[in-house]
N, C-alpha and C positions, 0 to 999 in steps of 0.2 A: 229859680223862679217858681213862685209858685201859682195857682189858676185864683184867680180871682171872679171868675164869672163874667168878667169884660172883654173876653179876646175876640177877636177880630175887628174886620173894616169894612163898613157898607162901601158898595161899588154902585155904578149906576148900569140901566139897565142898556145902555151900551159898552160900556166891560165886559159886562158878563156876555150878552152874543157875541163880540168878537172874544172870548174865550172860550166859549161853548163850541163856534163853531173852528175855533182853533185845532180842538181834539176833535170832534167829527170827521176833518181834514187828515187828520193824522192818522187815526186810528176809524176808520170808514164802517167796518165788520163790527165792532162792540156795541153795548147799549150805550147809551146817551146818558141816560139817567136813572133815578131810581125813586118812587113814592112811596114813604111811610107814614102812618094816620097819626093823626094828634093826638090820642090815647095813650098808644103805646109809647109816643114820645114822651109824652108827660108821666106817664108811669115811670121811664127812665128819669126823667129829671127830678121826679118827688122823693129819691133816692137821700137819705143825710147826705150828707156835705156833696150831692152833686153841683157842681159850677158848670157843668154844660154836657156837649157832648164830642164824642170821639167818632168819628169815622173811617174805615177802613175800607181799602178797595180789595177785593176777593174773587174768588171766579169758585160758584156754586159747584155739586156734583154732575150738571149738567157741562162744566167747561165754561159756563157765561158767568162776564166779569157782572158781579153784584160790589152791597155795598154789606158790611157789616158796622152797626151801631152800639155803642158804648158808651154810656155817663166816665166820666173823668172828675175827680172828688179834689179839693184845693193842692193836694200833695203829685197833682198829676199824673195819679197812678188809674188803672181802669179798674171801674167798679163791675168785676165781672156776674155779681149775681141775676142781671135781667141783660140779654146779649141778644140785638135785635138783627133777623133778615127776613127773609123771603119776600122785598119791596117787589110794587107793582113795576116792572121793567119797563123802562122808555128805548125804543118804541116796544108795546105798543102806544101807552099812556104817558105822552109826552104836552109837554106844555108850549109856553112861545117863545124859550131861550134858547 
């Protein structure tokens, strides 16, 4: 299969809090979530042939679970030359999911 630029599936916004606070539940001590700016997103997506993005769950030099970001190019491979982290950590910058 290869990325076409269309993957995934809108949920509503009662999905998403009963799955947010699914891992909350589960996982109590971790962040919740993670903020990156529109910029550096778009810089990743202006990338040729990016069709979106990849994300990765990670845990930084500090031990705390982050995220790292990746464009993914139609052959589904990761377009490693722009490799984004050090998101604003939720908490403390969380939202209302």
């Amino acid at each position: 299969m290869a990325f076409n630029g269309n993957e995934g599936d809108w949920i509503t916004p009662a999905i998403a809090q009963t799955m947010t606070a699914s891992f909350r539940q589960k996982f109590p001590n971790e962040k919740q979530g993670a903020f990156l700016g529109i910029d550096k997103i778009n810089d990743i997506l202006a990338q040729t042939d990016c069709k979106g993005l990849r994300v990765y769950f990670a845990r930084n030099t500090a031990g705390e679970m982050t995220i790292v970001m990746v464009g993914a190019d139609s052959r589904e491979a990761d377009m490693t030359s722009m490799i984004l982290d050090v998101a604003q950590p939720c908490p403390p910058f969380c939202g209302s999911l």
